[in-house]
Residue, then its C-alpha position, 0 to 999 in steps of 0.5 A: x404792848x397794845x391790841x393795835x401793835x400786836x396783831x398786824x394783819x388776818x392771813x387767809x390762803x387756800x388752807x386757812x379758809x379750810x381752817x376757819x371751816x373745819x378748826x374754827x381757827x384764824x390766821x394772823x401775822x403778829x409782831x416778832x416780840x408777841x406772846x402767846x398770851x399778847x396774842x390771845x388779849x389782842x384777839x379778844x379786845x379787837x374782835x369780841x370773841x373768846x380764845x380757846x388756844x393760840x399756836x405761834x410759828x416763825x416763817x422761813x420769811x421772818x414773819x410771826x404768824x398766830x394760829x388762834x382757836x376760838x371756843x366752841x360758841x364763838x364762829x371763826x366764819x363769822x369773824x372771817x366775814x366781818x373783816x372781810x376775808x370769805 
């Protein structure tokens, strides 16, 4: 799987805009066949950062959703604001 078809869109809610502050954690909806390392490879090519841990869930609606930490030097705010989210 490429970057492109692993990743299919950053989330931002109420909630994941506190993430981005306070874990330095992004939100993403990721493709159902994703792993977690799929994942961290994706993150790390298409956004210029370093992955410090990737959680996965599967929603109620059938969706993947990623929970992605960044490491310590690495801004998820600054992430956040190049894709246009805060």
């Amino acid at each position: 799987m490429n970057s492109i078809e692993v990743i299919y869109y950053p989330l931002m809610t109420e909630s994941a805009s506190l993430m981005v502050e306070r874990d330095n954690k992004l939100i993403f909806i990721v493709n159902l066949k994703a792993h977690k390392t799929d994942v961290k490879r994706a993150v790390e090519e298409l956004y210029d950062v370093k992955v410090n841990r990737v959680t996965l869930l599967i929603t109620p609606h059938g969706e993947k959703k990623a929970f992605v930490r960044l490491q310590p030097e690495y801004k998820a705010s600054d992430v956040a604001i190049k894709l246009g989210l805060l």
